[in-house]
N, C-alpha and C positions, 0 to 999 in steps of 0.2 A: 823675855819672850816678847816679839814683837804685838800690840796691838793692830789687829785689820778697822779697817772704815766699813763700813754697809756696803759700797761698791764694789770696795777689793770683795770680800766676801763672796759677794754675788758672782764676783767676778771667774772667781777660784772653781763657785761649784758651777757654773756654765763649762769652764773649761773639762773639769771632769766628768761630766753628763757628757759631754760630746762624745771624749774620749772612748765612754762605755756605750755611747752606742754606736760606734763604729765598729769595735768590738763586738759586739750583738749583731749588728750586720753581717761583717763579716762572716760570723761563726753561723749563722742562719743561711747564706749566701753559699756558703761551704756544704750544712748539711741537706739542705733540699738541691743544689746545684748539683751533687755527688748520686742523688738517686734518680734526678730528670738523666743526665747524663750517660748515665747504666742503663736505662732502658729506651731512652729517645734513638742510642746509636743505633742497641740491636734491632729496633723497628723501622730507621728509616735508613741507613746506610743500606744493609743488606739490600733493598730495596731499589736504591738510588744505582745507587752500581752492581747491578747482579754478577757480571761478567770480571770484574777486578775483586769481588771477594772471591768467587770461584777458583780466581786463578792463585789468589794469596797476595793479592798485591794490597786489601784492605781486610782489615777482619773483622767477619759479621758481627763479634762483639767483643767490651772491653771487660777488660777484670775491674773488680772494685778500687782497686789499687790506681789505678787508671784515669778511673772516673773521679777519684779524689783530687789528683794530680791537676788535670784539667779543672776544677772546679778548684780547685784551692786558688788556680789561677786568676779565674775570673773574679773569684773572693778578691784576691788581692788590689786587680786590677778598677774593680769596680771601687773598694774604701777611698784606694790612690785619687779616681776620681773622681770622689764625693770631695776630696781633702782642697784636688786642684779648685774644683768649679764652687767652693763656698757654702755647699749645701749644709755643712754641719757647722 
């Protein structure tokens, strides 16, 4: 088994701290982004466009399934760009 140096070491567990907390991001990012979501649509869409929910062309609210969907997005989208711009 190979011996590590105090760098590598260090080096190893920086890499996996990151890892976990992108992961933690994410997964935070997911569950509070899933319940702003569910309730910011049904307050300000209907509102925004009274006349295109009315008619069915938008609907005054999403199912939960919905709001996961759209936030799992941004989840992703936001890690991707923690990953590009260096932050972690």
């Amino acid at each position: 088994m190979k011996e590590y140096t105090f760098e590598e070491k260090i080096d190893i567990s920086n890499r996996i701290t990151s890892g976990a907390n992108i992961l933690i991001s994410a997964a935070v990012t997911l569950v509070i982004g899933t319940f702003l979501f569910k309730f910011l649509w049904s307050w300000t869409i209907p509102e925004l466009f009274p006349a295109a929910v009315e008619q069915g062309f938008i609907l005054g609210s999403i199912t939960w399934l919905t709001a996961l969907k759209i936030s799992g997005l941004v989840a992703i989208l936001t890690s991707v760009g923690s990953l590009i711009s260096g932050k972690w």
